[in-house]
C-alpha positions in Angstrom: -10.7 -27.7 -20.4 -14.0 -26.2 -22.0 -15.6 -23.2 -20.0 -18.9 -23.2 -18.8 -20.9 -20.0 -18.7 -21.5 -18.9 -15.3 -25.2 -18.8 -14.1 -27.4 -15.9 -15.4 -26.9 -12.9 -12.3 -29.7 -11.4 -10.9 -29.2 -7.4 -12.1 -28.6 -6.0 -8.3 -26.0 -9.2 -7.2 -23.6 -8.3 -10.7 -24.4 -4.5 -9.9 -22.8 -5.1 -5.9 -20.3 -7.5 -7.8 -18.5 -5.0 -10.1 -18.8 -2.0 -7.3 -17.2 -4.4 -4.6 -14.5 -5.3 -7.5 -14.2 -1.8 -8.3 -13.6 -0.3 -4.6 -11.4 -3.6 -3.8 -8.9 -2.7 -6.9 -9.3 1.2 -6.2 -8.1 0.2 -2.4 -5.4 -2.3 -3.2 -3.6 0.4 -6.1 -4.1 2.7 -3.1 -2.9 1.1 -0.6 -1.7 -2.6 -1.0 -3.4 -5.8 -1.0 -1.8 -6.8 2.5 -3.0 -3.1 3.8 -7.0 -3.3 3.0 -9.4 -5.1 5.0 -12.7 -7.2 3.8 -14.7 -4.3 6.2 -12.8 -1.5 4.2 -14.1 -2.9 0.7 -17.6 -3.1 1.9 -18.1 0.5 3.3 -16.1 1.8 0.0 -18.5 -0.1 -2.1 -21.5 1.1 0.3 -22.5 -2.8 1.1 -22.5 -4.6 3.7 -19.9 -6.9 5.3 -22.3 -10.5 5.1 -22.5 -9.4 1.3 -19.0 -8.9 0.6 -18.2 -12.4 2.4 -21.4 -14.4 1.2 -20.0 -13.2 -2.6 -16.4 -13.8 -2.0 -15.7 -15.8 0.9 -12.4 -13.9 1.7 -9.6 -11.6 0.4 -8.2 -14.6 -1.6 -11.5 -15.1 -3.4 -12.0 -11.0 -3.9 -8.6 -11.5 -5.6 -9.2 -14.1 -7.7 -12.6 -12.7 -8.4 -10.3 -9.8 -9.7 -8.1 -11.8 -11.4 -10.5 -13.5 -13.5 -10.3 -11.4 -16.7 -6.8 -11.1 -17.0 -6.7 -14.8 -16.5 -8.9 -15.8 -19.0 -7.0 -13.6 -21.7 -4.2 -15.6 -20.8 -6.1 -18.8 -21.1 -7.4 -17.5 -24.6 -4.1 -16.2 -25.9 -2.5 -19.7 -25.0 -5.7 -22.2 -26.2 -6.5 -20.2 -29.8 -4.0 -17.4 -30.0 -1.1 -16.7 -32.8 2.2 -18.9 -32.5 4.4 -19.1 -30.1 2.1 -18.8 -26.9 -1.3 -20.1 -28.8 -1.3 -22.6 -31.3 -1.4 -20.0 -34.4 -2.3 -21.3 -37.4 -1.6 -25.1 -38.8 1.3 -23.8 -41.2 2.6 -21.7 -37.8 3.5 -25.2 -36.0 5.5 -23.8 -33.1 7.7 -26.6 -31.6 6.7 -27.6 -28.0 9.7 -25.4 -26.4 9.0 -22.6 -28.3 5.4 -22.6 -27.2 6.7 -22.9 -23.3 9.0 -20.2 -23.2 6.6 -17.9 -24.7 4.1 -19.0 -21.6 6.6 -18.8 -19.5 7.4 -14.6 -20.6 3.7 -14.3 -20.8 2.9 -15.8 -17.4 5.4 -13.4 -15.9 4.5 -10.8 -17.3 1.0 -11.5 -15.6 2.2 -12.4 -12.6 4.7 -9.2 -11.8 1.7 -7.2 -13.2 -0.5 -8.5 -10.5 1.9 -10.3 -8.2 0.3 -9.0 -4.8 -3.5 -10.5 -6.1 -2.0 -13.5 -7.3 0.1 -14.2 -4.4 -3.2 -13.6 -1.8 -5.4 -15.6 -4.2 -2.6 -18.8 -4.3 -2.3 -18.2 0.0 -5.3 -17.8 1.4 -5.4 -21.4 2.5 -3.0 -24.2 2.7 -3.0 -25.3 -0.5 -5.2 -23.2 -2.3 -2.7 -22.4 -5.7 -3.2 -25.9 -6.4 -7.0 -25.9 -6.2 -7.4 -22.7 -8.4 -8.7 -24.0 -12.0 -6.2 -21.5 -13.6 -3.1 -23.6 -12.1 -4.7 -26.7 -13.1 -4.7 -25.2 -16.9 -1.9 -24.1 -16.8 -0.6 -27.5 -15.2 -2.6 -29.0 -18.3 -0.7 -27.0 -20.9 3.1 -27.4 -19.7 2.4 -31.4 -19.2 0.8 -31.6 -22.8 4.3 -29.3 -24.2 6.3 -31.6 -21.9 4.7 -35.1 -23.1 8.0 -36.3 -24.3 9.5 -36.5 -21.2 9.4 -39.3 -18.8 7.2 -38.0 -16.4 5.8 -34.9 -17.6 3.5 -33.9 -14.6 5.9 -33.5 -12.5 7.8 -31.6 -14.7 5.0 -29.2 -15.0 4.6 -29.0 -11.3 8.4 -27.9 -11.3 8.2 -25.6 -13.7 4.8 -24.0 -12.3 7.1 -24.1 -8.7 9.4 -21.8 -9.8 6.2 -19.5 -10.7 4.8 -19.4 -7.7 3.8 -15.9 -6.2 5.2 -16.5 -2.9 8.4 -17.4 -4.4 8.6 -15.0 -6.9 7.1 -11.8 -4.3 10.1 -13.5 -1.8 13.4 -13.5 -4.4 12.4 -10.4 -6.5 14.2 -7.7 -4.2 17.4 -9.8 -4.1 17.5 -11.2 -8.4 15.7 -8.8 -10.0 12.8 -9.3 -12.0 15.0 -10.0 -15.9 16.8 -12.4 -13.5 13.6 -14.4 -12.5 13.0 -14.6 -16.5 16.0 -15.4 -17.0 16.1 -18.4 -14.7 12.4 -19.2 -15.6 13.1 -19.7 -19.4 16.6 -21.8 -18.3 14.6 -24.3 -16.8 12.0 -24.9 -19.6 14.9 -24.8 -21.8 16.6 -27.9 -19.8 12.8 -29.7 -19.8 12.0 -29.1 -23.0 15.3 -30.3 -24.9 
């Protein structure tokens, strides 16, 4: 699960990159992920349209593109962070459970913060939650916290089911997000006994 550095930018690709990211998250506050266009984001960032797709492909890969730092605070918190969502120290040694409940509240509170850029980034295609490298770590982390069970990747698919944007975006009006939580941490609590 290391990281790679990216390749070294040319100066006027990252300068397009972060005005394009800055317009597309100035646009979606404004107005809505759903609501903003790829050509809106290019003539608010002053570039044009083969730029904007050449660099991102699509709206899903602008939103994940602007889900990348958040992400990988997540990723760090959970990998080398204090006890209960990151390892902590050796005398820390949070039980497996522990750990997953505190992903679980940490992961939510993520995903509610940016539900509408998750949910277009895990949409965009048929399958495309699954081939995101941030669902396959965090697939990675609930099997390893699950490893006592009898078949612990499916358990982590389960859990990460019940996380899923789509779902979450579709239920929230009718349970309420402490609901959700609630739920959420019920079912790690039954996979993680």
């Amino acid at each position: 699960m290391s990281r790679t550095s990216p390749p070294k930018e040319r100066a006027d690709a990252a300068r397009n990159r972060a005005v394009v990211l800055d317009a597309a998250a100035t646009l979606f506050g404004q107005h809505g992920v759903d609501a903003v266009s790829m050509d809106a984001v290019a003539a608010a960032a002053g570039v044009g349209k083969g730029t904007l797709f050449r660099r991102f492909g699509d709206k899903a890969g602008l939103a994940i593109a602007l889900l990348d730092e958040q992400e990988r605070k997540l990723q760090d918190a959970i990998m080398f962070g204090p006890a209960p969502l990151g390892p902590g120290k050796p005398d820390d040694d949070p039980t497996p459970r522990e750990r997953l409940r505190a992903f679980v509240d940490a992961y939510l509170d993520y995903l509610l913060a940016h539900l509408d850029l998750v949910r277009m980034s895990e949409t965009g295609s048929p399958g495309a939650r699954y081939r995101i490298g941030a669902y396959r770590l965090w697939h990675h982390h609930i099997r390893l916290m699950l490893a006592g069970r009898d078949d612990p990747e499916a358990d982590a698919h389960t859990l990460l089911a019940v996380l899923a944007a789509e779902h979450v975006r579709a239920i929230a009006t009718e349970l309420g997000h402490t609901r959700i939580r609630r739920a959420a941490l019920a079912l790690v609590d039954a996979l993680a006994c």
